[in-house]
KOLROMAR-757085 format. One record per atom (N, C-alpha, C): x, y, z. Coordinates in Angstrom, 1 decimal. Example, Ala and Ser with C-alpha at 12.3 -4.5 7.8 and 13.67 -1.06 7.14 Angstrom:
2
PT        X        Y        Z
PT     13.2     -5.7      7.8
PT     12.3     -4.5      7.8
PT     13.2     -3.3      7.8
PT     12.8     -2.2      7.1
PT     13.7     -1.1      7.1
PT     12.9      0.0      7.9
//
This chain:
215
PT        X        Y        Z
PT      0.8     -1.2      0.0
PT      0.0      0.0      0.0
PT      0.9      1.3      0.0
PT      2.3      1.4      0.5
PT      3.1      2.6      0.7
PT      3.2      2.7     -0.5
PT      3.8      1.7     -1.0
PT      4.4      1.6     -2.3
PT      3.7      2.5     -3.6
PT      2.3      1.7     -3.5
PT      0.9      2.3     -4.3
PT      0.9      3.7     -4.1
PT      1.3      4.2     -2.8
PT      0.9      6.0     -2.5
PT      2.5      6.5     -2.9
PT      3.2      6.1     -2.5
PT      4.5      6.7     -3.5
PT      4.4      6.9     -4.3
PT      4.2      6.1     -5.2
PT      4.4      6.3     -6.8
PT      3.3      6.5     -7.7
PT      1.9      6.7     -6.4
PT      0.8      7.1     -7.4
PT      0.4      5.8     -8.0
PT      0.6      4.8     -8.1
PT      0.2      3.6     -8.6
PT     -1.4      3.4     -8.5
PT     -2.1      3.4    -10.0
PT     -3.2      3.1     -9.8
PT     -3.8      2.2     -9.2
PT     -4.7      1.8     -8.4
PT     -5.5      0.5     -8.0
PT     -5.8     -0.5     -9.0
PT     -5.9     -2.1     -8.5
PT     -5.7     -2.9     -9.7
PT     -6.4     -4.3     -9.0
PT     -7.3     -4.9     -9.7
PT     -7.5     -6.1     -9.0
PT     -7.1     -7.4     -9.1
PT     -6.4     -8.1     -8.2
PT     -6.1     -9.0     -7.9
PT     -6.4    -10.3     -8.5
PT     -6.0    -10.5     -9.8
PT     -6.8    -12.3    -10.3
PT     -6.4    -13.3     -9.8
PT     -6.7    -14.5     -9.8
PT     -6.6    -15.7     -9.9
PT     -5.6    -16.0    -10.5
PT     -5.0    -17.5    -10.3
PT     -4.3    -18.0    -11.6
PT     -5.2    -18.3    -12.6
PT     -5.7    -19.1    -11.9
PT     -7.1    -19.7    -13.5
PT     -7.5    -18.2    -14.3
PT     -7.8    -17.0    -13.7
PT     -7.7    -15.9    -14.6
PT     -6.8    -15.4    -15.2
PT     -5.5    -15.5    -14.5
PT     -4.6    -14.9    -15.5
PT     -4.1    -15.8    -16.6
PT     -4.4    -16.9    -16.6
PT     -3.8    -17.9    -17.2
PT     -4.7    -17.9    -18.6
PT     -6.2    -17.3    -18.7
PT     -7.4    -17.4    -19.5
PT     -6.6    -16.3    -20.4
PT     -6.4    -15.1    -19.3
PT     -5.8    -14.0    -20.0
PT     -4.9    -14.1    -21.3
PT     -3.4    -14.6    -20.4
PT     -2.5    -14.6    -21.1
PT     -2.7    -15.9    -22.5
PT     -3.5    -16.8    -22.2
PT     -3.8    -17.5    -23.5
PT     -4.4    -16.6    -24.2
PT     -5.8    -15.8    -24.5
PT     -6.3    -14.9    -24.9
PT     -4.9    -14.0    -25.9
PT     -4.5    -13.1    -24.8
PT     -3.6    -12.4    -25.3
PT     -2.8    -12.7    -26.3
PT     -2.1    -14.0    -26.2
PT     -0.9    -14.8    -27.1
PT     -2.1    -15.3    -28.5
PT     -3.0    -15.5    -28.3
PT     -3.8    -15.7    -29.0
PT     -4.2    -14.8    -30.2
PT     -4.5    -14.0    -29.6
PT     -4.9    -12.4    -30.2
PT     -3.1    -12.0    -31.3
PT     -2.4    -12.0    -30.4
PT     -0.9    -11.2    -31.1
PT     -0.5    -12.5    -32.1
PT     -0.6    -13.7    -31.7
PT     -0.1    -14.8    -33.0
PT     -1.1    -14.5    -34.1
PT     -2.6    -14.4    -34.2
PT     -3.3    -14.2    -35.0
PT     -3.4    -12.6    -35.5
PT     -3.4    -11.4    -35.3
PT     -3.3    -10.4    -35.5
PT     -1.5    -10.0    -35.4
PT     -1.0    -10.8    -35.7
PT      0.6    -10.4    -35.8
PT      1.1     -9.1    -36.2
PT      0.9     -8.7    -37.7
PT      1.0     -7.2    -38.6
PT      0.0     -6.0    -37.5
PT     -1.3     -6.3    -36.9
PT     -1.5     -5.1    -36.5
PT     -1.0     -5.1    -34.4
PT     -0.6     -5.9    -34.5
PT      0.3     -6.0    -33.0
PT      1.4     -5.2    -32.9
PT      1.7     -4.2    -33.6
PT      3.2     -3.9    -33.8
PT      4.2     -3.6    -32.9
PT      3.6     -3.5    -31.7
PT      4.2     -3.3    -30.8
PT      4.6     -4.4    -29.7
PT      3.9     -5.5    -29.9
PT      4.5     -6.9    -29.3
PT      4.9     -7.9    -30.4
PT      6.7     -7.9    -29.8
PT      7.6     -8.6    -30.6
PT      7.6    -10.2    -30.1
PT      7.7    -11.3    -30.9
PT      8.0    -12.7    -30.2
PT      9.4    -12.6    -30.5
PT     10.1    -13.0    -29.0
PT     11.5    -13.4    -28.6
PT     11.3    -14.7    -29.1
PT     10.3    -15.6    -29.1
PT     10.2    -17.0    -29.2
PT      9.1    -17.8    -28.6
PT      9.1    -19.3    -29.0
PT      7.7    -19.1    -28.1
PT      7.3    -18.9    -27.7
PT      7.8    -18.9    -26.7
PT      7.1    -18.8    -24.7
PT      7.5    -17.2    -24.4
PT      7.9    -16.3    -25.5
PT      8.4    -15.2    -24.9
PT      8.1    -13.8    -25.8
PT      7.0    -13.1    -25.2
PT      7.1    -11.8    -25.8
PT      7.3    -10.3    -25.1
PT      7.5     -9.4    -25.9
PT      8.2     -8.7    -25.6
PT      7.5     -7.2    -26.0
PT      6.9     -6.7    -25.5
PT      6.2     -5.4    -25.1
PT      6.7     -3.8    -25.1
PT      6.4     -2.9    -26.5
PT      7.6     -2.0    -26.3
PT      6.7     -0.9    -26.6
PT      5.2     -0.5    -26.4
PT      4.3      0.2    -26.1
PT      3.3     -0.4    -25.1
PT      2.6      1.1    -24.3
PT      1.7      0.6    -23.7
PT      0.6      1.7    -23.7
PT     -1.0      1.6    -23.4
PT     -2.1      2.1    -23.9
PT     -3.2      2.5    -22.8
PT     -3.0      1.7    -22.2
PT     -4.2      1.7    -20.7
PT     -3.4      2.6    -20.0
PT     -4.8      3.6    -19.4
PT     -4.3      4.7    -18.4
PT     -3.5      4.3    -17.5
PT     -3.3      3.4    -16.8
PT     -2.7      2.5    -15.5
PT     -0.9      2.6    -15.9
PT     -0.7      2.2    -17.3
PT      0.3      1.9    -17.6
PT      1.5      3.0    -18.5
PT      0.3      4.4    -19.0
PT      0.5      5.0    -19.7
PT      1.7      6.3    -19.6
PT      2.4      6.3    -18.5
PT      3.3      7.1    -17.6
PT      4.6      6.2    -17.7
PT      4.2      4.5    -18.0
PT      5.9      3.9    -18.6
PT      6.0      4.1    -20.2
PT      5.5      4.4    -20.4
PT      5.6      4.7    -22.3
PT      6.9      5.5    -22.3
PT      7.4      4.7    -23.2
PT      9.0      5.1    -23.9
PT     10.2      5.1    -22.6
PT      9.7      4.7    -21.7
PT     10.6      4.4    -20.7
PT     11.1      3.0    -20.3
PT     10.0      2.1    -20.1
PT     10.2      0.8    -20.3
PT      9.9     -0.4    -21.4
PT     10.1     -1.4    -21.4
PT      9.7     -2.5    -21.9
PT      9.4     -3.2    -20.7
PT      8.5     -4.5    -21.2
PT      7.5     -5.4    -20.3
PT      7.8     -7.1    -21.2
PT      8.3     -7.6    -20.6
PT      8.7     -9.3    -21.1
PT      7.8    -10.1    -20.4
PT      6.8    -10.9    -21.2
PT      6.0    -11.8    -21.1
PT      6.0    -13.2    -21.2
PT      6.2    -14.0    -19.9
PT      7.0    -15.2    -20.1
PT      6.3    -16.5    -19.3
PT      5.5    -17.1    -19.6
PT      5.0    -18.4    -19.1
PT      3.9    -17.7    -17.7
PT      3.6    -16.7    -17.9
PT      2.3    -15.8    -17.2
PT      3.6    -15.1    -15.8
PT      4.8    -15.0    -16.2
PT      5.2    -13.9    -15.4
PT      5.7    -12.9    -16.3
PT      5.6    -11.8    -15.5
PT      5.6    -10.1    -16.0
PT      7.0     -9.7    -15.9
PT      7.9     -9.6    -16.3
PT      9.3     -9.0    -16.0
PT      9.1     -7.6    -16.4
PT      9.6     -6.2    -16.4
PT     10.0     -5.1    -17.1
PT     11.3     -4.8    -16.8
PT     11.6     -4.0    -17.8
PT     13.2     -3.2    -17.8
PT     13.1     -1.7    -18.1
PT     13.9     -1.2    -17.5
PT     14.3      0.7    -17.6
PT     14.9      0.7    -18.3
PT     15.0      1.1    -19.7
PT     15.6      2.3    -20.2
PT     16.9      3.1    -19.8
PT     18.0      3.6    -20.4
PT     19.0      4.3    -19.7
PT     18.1      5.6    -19.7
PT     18.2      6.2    -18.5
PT     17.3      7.2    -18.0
PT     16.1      7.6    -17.3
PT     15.5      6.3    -17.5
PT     14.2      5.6    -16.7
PT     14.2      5.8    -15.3
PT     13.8      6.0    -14.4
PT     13.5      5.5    -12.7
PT     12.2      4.9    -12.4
PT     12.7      4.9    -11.3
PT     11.2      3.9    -10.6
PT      9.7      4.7    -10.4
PT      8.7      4.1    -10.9
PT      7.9      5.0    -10.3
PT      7.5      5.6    -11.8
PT      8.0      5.8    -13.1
PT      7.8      5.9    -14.2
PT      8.0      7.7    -14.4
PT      9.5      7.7    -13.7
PT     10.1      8.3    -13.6
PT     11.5      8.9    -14.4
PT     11.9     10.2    -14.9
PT     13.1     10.4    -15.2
PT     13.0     10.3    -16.6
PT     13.8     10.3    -17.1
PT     13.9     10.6    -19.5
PT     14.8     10.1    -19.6
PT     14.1      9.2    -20.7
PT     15.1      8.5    -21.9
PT     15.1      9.1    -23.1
PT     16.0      9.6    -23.1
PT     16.1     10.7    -24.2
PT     15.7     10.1    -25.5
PT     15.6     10.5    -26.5
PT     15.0     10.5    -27.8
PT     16.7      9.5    -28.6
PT     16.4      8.4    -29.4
PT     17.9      8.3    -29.7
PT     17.5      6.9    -29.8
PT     18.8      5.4    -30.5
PT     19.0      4.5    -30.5
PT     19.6      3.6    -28.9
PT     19.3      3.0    -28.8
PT     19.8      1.7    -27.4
PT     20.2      0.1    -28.1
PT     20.6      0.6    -27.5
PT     21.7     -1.6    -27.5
PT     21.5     -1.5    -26.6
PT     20.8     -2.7    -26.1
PT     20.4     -3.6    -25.1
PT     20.5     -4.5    -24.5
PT     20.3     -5.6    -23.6
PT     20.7     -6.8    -23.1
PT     19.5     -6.9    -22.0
PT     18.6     -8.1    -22.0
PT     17.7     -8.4    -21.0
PT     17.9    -10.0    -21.3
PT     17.5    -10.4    -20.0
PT     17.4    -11.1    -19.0
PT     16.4    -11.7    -18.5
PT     15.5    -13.1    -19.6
PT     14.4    -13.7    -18.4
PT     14.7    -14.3    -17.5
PT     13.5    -14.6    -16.9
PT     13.5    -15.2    -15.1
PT     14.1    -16.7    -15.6
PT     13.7    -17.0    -16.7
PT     14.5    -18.7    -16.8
PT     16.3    -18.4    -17.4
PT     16.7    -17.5    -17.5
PT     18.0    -16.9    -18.3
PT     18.1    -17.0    -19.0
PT     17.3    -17.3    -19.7
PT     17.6    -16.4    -21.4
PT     17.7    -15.5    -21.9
PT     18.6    -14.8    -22.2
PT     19.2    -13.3    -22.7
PT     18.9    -13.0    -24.0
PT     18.4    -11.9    -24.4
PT     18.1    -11.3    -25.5
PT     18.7    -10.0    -25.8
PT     19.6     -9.6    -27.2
PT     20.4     -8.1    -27.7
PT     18.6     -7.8    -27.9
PT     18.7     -6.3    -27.7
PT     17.4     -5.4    -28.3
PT     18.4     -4.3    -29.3
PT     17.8     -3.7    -30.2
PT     18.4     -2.4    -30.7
PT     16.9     -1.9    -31.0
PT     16.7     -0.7    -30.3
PT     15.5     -0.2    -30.3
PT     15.6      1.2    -29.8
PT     15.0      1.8    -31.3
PT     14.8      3.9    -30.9
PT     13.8      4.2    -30.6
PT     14.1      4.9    -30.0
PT     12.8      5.7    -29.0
PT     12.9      7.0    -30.3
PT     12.1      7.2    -30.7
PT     11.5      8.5    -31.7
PT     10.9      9.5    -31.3
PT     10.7     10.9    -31.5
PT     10.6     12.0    -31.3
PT      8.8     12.2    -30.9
PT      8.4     11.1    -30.9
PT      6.5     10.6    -30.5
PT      6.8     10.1    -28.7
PT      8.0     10.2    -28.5
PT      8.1      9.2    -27.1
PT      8.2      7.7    -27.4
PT      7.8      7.1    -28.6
PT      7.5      6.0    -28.6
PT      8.7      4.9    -29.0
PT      8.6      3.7    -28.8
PT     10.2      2.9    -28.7
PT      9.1      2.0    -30.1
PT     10.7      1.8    -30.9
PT     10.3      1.0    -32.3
PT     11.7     -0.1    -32.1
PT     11.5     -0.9    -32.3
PT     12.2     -2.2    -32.5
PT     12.8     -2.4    -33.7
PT     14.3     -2.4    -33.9
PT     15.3     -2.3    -34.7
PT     15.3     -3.5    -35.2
PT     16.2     -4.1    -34.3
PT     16.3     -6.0    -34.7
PT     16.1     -6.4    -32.9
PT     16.2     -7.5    -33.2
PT     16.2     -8.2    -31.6
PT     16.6     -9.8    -31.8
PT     17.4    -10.1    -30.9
PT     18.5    -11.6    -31.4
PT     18.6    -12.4    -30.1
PT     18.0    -13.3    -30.2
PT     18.8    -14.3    -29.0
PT     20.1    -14.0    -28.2
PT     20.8    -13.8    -27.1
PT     21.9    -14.3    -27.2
PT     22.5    -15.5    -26.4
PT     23.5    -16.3    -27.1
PT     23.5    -17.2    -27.2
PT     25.5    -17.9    -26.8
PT     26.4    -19.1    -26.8
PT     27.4    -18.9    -26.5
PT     27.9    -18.3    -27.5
PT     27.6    -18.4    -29.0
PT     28.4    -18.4    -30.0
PT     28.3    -16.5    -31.0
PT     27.3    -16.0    -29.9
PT     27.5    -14.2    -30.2
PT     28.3    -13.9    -29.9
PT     29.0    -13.0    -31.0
PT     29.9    -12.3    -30.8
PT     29.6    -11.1    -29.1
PT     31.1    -10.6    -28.5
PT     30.8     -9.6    -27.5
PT     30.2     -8.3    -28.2
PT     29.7     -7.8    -27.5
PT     28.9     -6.4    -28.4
PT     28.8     -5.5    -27.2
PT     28.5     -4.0    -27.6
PT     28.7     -3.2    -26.9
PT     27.0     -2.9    -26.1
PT     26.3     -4.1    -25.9
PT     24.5     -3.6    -25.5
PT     25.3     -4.0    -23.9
PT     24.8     -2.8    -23.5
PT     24.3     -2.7    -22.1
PT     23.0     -4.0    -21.5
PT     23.5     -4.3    -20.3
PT     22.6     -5.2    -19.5
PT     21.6     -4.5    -18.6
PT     20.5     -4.4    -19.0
PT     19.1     -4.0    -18.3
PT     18.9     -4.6    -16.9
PT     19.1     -4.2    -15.6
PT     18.3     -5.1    -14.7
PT     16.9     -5.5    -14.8
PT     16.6     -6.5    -14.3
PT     15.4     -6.9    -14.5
PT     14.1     -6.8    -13.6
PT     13.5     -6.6    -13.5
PT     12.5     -6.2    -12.2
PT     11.1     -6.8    -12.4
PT     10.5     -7.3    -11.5
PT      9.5     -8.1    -11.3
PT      8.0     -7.6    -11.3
PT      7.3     -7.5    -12.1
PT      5.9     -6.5    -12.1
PT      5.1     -7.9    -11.5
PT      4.0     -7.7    -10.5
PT      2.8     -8.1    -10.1
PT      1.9     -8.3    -11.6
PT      1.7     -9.9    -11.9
PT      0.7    -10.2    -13.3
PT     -0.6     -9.5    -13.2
PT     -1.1     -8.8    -11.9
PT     -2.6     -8.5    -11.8
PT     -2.5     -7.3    -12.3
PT     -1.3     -6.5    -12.1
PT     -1.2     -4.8    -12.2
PT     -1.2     -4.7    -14.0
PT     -1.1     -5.9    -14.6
PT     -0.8     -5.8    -16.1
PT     -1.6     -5.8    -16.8
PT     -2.5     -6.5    -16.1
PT     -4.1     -7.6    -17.0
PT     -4.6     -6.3    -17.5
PT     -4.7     -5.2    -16.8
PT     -5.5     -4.1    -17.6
PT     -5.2     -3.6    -19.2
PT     -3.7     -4.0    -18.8
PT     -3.2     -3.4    -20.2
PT     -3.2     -4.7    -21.4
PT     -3.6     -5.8    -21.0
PT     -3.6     -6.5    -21.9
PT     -5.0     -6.8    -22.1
PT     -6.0     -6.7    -20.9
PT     -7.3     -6.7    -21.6
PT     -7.8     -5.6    -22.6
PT     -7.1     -4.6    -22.6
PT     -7.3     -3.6    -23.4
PT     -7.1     -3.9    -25.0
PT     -5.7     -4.5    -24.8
PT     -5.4     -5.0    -26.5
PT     -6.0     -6.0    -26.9
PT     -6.9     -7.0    -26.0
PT     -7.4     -8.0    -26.7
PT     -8.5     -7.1    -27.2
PT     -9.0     -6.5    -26.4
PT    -10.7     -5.7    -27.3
PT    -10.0     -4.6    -28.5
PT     -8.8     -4.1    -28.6
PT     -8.5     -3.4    -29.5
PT     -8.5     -4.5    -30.8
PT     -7.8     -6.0    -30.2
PT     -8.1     -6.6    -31.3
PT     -9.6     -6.9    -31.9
PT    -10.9     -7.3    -30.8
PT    -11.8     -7.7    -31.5
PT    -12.2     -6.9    -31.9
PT    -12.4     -5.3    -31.6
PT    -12.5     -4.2    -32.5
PT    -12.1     -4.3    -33.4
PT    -11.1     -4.7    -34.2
PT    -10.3     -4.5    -35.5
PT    -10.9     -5.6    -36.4
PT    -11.2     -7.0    -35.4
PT    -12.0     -7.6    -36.2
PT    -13.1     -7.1    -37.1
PT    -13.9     -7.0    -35.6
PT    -15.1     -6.3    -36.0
PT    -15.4     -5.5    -37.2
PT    -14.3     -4.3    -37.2
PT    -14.1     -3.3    -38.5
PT    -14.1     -4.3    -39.8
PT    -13.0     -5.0    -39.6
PT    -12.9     -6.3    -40.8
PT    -13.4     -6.9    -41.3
PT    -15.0     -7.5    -40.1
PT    -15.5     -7.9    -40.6
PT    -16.8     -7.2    -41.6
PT    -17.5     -6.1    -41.0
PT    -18.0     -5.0    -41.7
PT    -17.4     -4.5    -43.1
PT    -16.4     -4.4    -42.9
PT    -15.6     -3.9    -44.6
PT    -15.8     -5.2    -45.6
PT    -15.5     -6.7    -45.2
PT    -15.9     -7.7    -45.4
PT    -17.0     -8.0    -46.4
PT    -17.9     -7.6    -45.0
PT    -19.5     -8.3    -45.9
PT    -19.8     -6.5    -46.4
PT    -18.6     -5.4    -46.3
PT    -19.2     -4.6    -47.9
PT    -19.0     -4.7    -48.9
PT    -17.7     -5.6    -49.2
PT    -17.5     -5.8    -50.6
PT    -17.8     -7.1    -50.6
PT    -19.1     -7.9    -50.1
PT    -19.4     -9.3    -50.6
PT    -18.1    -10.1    -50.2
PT    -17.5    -10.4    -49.3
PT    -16.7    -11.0    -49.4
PT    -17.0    -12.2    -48.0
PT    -17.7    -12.8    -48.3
PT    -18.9    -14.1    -47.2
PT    -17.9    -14.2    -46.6
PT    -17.1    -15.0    -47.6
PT    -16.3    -16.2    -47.0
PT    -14.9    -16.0    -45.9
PT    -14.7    -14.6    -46.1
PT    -13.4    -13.6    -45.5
PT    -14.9    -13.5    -43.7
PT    -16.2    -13.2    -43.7
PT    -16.8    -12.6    -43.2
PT    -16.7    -13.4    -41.7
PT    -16.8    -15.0    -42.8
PT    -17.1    -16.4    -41.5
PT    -15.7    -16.6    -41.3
PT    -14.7    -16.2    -41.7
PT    -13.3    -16.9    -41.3
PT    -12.9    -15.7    -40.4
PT    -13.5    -15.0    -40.6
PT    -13.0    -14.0    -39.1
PT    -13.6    -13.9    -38.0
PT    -15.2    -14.6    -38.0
PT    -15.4    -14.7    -36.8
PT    -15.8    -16.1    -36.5
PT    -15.0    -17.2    -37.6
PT    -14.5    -18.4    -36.8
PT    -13.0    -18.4    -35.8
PT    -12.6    -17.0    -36.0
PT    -11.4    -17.5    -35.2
PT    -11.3    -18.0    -34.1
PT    -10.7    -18.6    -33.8
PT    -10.0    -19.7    -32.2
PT    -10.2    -18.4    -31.0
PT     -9.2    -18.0    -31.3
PT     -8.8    -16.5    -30.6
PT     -9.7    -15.9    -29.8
PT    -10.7    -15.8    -30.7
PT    -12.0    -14.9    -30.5
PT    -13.0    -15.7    -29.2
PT    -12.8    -17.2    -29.5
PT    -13.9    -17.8    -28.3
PT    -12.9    -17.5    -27.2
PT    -11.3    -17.6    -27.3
PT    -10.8    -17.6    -25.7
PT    -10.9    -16.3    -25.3
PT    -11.4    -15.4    -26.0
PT    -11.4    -13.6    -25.2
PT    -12.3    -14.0    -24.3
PT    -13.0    -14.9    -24.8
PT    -15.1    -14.5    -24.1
PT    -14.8    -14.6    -22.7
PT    -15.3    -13.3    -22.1
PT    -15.5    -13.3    -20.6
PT    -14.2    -12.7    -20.1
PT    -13.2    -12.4    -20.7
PT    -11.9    -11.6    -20.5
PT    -12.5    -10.3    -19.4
PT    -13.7     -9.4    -20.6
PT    -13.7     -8.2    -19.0
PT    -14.7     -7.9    -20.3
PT    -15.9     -7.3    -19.9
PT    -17.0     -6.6    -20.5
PT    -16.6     -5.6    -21.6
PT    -15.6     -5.1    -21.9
PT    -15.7     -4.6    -22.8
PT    -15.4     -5.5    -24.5
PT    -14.4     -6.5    -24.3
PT    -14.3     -7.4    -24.8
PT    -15.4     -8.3    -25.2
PT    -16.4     -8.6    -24.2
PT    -17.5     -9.3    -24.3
PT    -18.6     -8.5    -25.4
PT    -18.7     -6.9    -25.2
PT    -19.5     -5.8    -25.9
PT    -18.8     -5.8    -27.3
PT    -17.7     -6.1    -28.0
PT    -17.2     -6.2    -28.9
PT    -17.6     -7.6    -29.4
PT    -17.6     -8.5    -28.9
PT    -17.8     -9.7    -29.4
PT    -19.2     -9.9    -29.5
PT    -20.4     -9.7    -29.0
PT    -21.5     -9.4    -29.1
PT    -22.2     -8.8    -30.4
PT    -21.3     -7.4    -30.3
PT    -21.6     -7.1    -32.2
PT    -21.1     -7.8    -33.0
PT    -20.0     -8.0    -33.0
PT    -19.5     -8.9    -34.1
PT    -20.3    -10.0    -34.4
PT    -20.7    -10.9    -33.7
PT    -22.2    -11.8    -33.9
PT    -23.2    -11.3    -33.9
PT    -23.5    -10.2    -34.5
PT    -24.9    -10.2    -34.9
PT    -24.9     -9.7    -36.3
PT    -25.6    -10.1    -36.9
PT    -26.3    -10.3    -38.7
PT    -25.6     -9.0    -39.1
PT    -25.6     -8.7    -40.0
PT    -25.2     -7.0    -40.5
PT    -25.9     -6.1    -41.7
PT    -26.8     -5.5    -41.2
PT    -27.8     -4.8    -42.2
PT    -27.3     -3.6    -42.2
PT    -27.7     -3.2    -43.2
PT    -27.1     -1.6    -43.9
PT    -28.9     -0.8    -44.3
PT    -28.9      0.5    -43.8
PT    -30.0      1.3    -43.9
PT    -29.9      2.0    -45.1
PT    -30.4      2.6    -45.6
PT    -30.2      3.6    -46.6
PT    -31.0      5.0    -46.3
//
């Protein structure tokens, strides 16, 4: 609770495993299938993605300061040279070499600029491994986020996905295109959102229903 009043940390509730575990399936679900409009969650590999925007109010004060690594339903993030705690302090505008660190140790180079929007874009990003060369990326400490304080920002992106369906599927059945209409809302993806958080549910709702045009 000090912690929360320090740093202004928004309130957040508490899931389950069985919920965060619906989540993070959902989520991995949504970014393997919507890959091209995910642009901002990179796969390190399977079990591992890698987070280099964020959108929900809760989270919206680490933008361009951290990254967030998603790993077998634990939350790791990393600071930025310039970053502080608390979502605190400037990372200036400019290129980074990087080096992070999952909770199983697996090490990943990042090269990723932060652009004149605040926002961090993803250069390349490489395993590393015995047989990399030394290189000049700095090693990021790693720090531990609570999975409950996160869910907001990922329930957010899954309804941004079904929204996008949605649009998709609308533009779809305008140009006659049936068969594009039922393959988007056969997706897999789309049954594991159900029940994620009501706004997700309100998006999925429309999306199933018939689609008439007024004139």
């Amino acid at each position: 609770m000090l912690k929360r009043l320090l740093y202004r940390e928004a309130p957040f509730e508490r899931l389950s495993a069985d919920q965060l575990q619906r989540l993070d399936t959902a989520f991995r679900g949504m970014v393997s299938a919507l890959a091209p409009t995910c642009y901002w969650v990179h796969r390190l590999d399977a079990q591992r993605l890698l987070i280099t925007d964020f959108f929900h109010p809760s989270m919206l004060r680490y933008r361009g300061l951290e990254v967030v690594l998603v790993e077998n339903g634990s939350i790791s993030y990393f600071r930025l040279p310039g970053a502080k705690v608390g979502g605190t302090g400037q990372v200036p505008v400019g290129r980074y070499q990087v080096c992070i660190t999952a909770p199983s140790g697996a090490s990943f180079l990042l090269d990723v600029c932060k652009n004149h929007l605040g926002r961090f874009e993803m250069q390349a990003l490489a395993p590393l491994t015995a047989a990399t060369p030394p290189s000049t990326h700095a090693g990021l400490p790693r720090h531990v986020l609570e999975p409950s304080k996160f869910a907001d920002e990922m329930k957010g992106a899954i309804a941004r996905g079904v929204e996008w369906t949605y649009r998709s599927i609308r533009q779809a059945h305008a140009t006659r295109q049936t068969d594009l209409v039922e393959q988007l809302r056969a997706a897999s993806w789309l049954r594991a959102a159900q029940g994620i958080c009501p706004e997700v549910d309100a998006y999925l709702w429309m999306l199933n229903q018939p689609i008439t045009w007024t004139t």
